[in-house]
Biopython code that builds the backbone (N, CA, C, O; Angstrom):
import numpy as np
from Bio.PDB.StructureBuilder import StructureBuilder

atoms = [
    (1, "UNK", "N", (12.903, -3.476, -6.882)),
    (1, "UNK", "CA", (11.864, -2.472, -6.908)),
    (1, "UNK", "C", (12.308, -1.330, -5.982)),
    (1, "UNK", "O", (12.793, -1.513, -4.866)),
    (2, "UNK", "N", (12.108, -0.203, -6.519)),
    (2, "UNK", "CA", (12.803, 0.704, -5.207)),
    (2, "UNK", "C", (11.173, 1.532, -4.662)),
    (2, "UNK", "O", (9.974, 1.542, -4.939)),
    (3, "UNK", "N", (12.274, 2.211, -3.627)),
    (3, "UNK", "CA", (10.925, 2.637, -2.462)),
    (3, "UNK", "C", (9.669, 3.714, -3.437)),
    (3, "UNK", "O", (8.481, 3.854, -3.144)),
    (4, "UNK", "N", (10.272, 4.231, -4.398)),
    (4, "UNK", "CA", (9.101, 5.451, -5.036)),
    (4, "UNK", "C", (7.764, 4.295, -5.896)),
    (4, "UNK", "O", (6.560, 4.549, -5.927)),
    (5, "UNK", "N", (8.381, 3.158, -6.457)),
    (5, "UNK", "CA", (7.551, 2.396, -6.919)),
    (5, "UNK", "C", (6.704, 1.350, -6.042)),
    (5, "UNK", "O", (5.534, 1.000, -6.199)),
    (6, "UNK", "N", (7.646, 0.952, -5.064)),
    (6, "UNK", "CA", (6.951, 0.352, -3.962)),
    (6, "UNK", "C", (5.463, 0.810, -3.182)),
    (6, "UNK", "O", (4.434, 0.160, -3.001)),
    (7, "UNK", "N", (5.978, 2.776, -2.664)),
    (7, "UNK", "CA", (4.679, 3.563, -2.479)),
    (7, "UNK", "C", (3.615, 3.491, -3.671)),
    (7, "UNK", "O", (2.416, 3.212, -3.667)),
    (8, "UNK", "N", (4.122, 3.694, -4.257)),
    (8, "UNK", "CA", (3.152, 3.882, -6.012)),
    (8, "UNK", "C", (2.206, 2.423, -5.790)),
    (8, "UNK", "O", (0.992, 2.264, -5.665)),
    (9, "UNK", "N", (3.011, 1.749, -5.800)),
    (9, "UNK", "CA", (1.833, 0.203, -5.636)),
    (9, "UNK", "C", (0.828, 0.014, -4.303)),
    (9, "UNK", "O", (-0.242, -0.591, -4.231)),
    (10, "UNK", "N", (1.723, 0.909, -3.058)),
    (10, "UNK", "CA", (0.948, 0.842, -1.566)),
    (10, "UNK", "C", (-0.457, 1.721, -2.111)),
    (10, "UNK", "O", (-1.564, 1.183, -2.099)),
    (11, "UNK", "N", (-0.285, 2.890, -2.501)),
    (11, "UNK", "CA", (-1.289, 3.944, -3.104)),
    (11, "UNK", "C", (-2.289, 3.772, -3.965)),
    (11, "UNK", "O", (-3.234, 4.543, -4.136)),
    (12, "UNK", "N", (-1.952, 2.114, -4.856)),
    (12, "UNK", "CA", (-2.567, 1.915, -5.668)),
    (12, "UNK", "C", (-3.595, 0.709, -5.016)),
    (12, "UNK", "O", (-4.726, 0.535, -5.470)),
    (13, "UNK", "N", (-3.107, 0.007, -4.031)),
    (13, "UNK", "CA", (-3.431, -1.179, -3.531)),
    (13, "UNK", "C", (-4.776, -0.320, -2.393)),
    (13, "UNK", "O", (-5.905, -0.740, -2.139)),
    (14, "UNK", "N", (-4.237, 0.709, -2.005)),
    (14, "UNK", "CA", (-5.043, 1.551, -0.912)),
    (14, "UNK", "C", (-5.965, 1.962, -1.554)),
    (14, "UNK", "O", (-6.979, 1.984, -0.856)),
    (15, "UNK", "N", (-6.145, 2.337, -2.644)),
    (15, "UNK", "CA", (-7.208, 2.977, -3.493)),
    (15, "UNK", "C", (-8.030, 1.635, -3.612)),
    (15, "UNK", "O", (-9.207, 1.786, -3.282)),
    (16, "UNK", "N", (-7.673, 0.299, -4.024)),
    (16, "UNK", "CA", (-8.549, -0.638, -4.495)),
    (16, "UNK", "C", (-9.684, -0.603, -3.276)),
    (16, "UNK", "O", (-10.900, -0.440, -3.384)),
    (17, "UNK", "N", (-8.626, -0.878, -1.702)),
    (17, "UNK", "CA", (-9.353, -1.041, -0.630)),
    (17, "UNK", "C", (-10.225, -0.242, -0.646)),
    (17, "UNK", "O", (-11.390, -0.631, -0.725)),
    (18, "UNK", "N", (-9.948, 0.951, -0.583)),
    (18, "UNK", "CA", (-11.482, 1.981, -0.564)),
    (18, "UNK", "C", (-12.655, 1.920, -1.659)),
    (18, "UNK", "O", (-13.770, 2.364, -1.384)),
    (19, "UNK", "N", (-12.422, 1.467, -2.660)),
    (19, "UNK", "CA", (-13.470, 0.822, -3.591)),
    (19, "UNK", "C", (-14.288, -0.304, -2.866)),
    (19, "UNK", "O", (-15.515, -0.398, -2.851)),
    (20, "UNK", "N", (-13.246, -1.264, -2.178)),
    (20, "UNK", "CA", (-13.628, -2.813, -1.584)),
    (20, "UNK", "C", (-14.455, -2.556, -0.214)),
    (20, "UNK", "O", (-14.846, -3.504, 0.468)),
    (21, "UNK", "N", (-14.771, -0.774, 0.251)),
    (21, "UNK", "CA", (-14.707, -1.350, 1.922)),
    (21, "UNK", "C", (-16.647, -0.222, 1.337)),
    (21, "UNK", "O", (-17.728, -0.112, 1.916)),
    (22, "UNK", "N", (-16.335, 0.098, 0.555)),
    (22, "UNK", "CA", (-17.765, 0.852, 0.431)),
    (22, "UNK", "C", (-19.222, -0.320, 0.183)),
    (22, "UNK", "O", (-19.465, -1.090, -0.746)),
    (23, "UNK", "N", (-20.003, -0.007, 1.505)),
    (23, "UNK", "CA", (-21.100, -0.378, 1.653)),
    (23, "UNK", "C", (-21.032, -1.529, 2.818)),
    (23, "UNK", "O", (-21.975, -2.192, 3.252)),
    (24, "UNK", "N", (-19.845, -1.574, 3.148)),
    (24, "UNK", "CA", (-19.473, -2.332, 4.028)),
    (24, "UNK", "C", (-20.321, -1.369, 5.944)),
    (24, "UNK", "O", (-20.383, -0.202, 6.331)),
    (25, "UNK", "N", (-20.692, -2.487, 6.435)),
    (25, "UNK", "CA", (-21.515, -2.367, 7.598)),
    (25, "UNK", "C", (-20.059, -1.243, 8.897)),
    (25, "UNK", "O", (-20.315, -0.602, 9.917)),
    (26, "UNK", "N", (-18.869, -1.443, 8.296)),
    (26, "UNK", "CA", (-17.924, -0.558, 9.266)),
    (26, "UNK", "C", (-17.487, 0.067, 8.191)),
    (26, "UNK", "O", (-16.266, 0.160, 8.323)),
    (27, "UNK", "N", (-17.777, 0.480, 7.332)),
    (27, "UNK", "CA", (-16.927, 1.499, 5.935)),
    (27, "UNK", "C", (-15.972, 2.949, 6.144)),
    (27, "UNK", "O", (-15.006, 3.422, 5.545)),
    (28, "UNK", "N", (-16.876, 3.408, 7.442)),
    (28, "UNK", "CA", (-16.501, 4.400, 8.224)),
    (28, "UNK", "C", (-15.311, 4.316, 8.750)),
    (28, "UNK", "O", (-14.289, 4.890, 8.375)),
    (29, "UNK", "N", (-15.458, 3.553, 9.674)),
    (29, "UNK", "CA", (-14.031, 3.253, 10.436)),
    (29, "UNK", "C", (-12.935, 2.055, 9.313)),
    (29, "UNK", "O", (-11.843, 1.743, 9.788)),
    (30, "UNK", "N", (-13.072, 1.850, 8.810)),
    (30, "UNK", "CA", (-12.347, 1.264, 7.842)),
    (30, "UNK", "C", (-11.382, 2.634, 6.519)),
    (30, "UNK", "O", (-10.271, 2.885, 6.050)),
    (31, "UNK", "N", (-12.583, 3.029, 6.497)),
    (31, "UNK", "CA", (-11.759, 4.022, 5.246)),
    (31, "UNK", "C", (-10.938, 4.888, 6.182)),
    (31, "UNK", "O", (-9.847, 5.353, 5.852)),
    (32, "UNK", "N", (-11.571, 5.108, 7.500)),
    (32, "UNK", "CA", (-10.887, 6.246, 8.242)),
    (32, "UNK", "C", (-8.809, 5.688, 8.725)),
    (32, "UNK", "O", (-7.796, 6.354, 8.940)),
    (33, "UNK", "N", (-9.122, 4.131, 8.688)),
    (33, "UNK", "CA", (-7.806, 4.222, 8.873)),
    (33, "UNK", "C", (-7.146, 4.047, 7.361)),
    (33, "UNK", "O", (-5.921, 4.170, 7.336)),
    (34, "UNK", "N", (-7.546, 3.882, 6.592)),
    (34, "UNK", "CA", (-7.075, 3.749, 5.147)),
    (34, "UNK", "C", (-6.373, 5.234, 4.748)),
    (34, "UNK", "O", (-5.497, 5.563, 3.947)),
    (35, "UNK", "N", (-7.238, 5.981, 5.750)),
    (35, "UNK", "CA", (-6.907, 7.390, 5.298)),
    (35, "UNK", "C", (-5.541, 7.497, 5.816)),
    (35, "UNK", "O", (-4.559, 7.772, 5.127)),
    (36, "UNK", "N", (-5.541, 7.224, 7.279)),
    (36, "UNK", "CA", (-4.251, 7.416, 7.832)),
    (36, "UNK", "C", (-2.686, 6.904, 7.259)),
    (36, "UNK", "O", (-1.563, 7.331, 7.526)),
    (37, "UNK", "N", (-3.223, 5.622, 6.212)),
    (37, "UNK", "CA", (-2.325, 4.790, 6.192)),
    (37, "UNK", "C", (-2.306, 5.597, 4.612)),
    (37, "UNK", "O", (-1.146, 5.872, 4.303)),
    (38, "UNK", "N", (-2.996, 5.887, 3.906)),
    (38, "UNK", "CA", (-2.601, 6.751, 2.403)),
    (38, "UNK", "C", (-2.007, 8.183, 2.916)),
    (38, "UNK", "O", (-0.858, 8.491, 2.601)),
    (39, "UNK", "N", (-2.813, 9.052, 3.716)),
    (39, "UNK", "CA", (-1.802, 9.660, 3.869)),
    (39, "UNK", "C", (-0.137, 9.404, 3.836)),
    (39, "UNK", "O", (0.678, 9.935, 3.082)),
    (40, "UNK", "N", (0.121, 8.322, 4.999)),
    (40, "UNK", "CA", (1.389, 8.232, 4.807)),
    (40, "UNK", "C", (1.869, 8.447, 3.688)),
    (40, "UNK", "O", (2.278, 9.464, 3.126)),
    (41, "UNK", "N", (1.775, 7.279, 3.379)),
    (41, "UNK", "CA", (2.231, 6.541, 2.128)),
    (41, "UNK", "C", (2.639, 8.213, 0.970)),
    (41, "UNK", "O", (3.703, 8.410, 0.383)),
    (42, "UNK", "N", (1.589, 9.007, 0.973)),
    (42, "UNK", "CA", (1.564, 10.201, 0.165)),
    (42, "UNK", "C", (2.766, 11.159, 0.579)),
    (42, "UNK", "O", (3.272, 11.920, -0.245)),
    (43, "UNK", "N", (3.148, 11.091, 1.754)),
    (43, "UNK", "CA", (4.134, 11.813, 2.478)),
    (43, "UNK", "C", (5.610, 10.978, 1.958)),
    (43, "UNK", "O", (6.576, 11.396, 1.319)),
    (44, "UNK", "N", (5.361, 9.897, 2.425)),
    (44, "UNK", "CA", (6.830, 10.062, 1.895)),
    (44, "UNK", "C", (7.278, 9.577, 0.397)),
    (44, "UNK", "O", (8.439, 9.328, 0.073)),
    (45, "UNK", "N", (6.159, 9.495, -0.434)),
    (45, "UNK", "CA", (6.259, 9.604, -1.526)),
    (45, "UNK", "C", (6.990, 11.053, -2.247)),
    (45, "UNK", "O", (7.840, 11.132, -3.134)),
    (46, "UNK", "N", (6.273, 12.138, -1.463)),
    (46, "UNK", "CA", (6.672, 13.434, -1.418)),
    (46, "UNK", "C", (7.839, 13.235, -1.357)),
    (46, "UNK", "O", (8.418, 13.083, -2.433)),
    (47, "UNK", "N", (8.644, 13.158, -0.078)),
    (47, "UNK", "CA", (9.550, 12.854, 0.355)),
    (47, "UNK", "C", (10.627, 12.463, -0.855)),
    (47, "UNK", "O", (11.454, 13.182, -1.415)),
    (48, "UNK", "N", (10.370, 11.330, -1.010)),
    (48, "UNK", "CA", (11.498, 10.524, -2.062)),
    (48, "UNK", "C", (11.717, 11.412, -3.399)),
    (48, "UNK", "O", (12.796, 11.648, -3.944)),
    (49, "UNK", "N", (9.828, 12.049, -3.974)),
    (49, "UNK", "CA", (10.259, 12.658, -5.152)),
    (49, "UNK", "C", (11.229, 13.693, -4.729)),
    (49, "UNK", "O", (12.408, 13.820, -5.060)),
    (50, "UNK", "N", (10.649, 14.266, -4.091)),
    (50, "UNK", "CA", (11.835, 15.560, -3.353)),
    (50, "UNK", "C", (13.104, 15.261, -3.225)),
    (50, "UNK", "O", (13.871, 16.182, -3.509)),
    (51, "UNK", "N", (13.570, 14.283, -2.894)),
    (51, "UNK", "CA", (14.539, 13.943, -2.687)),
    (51, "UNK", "C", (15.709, 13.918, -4.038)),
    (51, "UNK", "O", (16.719, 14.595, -4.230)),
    (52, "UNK", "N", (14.852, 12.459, -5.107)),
    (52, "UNK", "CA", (15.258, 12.763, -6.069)),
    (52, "UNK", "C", (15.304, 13.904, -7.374)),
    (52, "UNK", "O", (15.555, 13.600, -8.540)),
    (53, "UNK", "N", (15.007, 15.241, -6.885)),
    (53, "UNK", "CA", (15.234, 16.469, -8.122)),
    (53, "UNK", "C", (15.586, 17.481, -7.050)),
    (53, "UNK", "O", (14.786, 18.402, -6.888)),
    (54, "UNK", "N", (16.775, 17.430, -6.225)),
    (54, "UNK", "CA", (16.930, 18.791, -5.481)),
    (54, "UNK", "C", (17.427, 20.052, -6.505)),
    (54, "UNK", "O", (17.140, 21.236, -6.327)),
    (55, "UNK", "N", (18.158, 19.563, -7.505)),
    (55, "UNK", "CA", (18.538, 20.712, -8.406)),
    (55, "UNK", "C", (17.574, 21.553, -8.942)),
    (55, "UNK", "O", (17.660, 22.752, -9.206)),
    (56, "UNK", "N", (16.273, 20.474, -9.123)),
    (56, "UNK", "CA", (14.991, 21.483, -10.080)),
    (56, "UNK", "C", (14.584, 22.493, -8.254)),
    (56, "UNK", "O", (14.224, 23.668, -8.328)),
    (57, "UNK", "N", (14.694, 21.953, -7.150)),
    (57, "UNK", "CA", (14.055, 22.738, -6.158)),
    (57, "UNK", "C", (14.844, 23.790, -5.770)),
    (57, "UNK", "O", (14.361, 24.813, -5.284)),
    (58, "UNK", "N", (16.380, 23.572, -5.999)),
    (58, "UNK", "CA", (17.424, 24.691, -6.002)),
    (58, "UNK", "C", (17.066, 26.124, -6.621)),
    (58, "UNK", "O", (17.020, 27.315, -6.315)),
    (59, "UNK", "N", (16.756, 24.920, -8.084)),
    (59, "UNK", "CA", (16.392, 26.476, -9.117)),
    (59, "UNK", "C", (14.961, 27.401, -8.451)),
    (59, "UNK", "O", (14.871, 28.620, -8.590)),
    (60, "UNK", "N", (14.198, 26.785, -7.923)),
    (60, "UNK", "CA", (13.271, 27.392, -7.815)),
    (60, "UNK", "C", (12.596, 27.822, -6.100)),
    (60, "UNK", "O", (11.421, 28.090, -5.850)),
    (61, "UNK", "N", (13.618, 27.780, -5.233)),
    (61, "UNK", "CA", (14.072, 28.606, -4.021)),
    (61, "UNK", "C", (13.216, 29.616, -3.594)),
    (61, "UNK", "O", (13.236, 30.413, -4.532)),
    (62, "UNK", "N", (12.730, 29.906, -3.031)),
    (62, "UNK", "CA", (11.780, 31.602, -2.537)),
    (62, "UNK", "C", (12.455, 31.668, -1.638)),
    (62, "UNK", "O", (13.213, 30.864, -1.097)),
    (63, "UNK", "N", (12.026, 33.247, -1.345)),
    (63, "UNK", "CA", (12.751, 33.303, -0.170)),
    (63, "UNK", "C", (11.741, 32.816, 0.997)),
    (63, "UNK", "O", (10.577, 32.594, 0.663)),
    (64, "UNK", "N", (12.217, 32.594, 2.687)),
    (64, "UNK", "CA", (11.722, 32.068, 3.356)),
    (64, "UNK", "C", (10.285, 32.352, 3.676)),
    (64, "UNK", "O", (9.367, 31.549, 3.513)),
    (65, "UNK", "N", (10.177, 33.578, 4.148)),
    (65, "UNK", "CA", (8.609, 34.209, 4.595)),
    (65, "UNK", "C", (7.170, 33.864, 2.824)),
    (65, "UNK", "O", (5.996, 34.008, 2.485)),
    (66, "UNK", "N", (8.885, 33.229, 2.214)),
    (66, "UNK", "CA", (7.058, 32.982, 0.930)),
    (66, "UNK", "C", (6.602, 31.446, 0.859)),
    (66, "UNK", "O", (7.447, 30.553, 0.922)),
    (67, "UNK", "N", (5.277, 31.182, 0.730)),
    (67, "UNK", "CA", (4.700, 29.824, 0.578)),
    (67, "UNK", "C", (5.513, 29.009, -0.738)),
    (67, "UNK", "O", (5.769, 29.822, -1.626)),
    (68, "UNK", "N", (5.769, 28.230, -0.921)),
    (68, "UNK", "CA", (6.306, 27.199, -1.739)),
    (68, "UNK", "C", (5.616, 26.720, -2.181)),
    (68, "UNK", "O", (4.917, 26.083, -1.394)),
    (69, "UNK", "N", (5.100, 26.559, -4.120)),
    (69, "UNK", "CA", (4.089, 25.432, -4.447)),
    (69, "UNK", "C", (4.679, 24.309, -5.086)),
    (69, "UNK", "O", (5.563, 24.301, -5.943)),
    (70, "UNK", "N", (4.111, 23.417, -4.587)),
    (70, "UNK", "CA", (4.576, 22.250, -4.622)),
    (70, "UNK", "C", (5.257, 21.638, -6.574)),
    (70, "UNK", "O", (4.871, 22.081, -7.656)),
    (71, "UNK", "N", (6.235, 20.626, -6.328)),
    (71, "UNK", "CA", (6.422, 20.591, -7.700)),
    (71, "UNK", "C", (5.720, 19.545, -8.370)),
    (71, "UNK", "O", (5.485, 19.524, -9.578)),
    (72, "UNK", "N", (5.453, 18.831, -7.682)),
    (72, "UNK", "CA", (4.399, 17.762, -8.084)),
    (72, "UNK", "C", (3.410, 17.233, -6.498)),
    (72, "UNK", "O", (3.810, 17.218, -5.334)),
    (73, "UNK", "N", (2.237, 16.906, -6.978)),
    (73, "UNK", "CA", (1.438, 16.178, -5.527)),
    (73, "UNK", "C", (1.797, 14.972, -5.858)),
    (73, "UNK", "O", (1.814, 14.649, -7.046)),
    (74, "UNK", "N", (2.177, 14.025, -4.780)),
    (74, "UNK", "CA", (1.999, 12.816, -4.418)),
    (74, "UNK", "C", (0.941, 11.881, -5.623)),
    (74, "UNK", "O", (1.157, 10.795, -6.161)),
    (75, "UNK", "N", (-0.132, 12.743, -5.732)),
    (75, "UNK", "CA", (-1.330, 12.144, -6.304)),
    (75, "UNK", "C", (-0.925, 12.308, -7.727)),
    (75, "UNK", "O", (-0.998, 11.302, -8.432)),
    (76, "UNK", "N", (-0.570, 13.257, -8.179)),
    (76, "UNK", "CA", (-0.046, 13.227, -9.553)),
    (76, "UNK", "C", (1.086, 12.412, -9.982)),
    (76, "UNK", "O", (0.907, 11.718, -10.983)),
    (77, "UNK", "N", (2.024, 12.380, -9.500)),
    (77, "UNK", "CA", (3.200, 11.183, -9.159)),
    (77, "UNK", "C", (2.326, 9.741, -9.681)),
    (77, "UNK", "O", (2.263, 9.392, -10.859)),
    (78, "UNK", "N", (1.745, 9.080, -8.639)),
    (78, "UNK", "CA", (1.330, 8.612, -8.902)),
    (78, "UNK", "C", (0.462, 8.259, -9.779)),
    (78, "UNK", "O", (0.629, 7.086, -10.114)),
    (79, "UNK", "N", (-0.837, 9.032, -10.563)),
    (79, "UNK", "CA", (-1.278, 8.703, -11.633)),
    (79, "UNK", "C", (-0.213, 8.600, -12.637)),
    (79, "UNK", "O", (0.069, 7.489, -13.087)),
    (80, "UNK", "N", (0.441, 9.716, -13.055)),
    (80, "UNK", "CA", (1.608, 9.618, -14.074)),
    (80, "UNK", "C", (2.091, 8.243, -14.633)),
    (80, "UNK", "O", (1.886, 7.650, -15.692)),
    (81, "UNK", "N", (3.222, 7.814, -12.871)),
    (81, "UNK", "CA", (3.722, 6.563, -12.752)),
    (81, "UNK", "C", (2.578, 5.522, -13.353)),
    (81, "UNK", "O", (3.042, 4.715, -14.157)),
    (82, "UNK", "N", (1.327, 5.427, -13.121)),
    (82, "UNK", "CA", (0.515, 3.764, -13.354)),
    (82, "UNK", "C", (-0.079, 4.530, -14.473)),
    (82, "UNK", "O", (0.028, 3.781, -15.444)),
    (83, "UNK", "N", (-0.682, 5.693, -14.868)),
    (83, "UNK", "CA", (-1.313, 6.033, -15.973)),
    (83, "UNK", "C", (-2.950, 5.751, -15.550)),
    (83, "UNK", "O", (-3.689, 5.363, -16.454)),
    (84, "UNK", "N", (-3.569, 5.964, -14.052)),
    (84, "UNK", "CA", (-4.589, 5.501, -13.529)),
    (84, "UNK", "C", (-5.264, 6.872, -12.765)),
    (84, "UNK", "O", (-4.610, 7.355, -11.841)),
    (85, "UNK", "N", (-6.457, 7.455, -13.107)),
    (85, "UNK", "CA", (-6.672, 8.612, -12.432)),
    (85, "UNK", "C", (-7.686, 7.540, -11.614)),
    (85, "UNK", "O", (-8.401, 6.629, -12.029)),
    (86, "UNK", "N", (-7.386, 8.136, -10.081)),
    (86, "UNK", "CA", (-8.761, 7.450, -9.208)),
    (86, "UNK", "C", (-9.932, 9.086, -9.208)),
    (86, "UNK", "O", (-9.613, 10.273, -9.264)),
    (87, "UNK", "N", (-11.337, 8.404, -9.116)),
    (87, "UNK", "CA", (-12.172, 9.044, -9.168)),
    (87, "UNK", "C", (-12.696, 9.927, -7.992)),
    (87, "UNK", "O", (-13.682, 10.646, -8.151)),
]
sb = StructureBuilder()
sb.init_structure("model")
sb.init_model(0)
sb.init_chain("A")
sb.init_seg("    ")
for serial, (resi, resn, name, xyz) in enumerate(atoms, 1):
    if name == "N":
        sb.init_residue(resn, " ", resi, " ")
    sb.init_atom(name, np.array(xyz, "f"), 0.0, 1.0, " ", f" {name:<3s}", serial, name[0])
structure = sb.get_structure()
């Protein structure tokens, strides 16, 4: 299994939890570290896709002083990959 599918399953497993922790008496502090820990997970998902298509990011270069939009979110990656939009 490599690391882009590995995140894909952390992201997917993290999403269940936040379904599982609602109504829960600490939901608050529970989702709040869920957050911390999906963030990650979303980062270096980034990361890896980035990694794997530097040629498509070559082609599409700005110059420095301009904002960069992204070529895919993390979140799209992931639905794509499982075919699962979370709500």
């Amino acid at each position: 299994m490599n690391k882009q599918t590995k995140l894909v399953f952390a992201l997917e497993h993290i999403a269940h939890l936040h379904d599982l922790f609602e109504d829960n008496e600490f939901e608050r502090y529970l989702q709040d570290a869920l957050y911390t820990l999906e963030f990650e997970c979303e980062r270096q998902l980034k990361l890896e896709l980035d990694r794997k298509s530097p040629a498509i990011q070559h082609q599409q270069e700005t110059p420095s002083n301009e904002p960069r939009k992204p070529l895919v979110s993390a979140k799209q990656a992931r639905e794509e990959q499982i075919g699962i939009k979370r709500h």
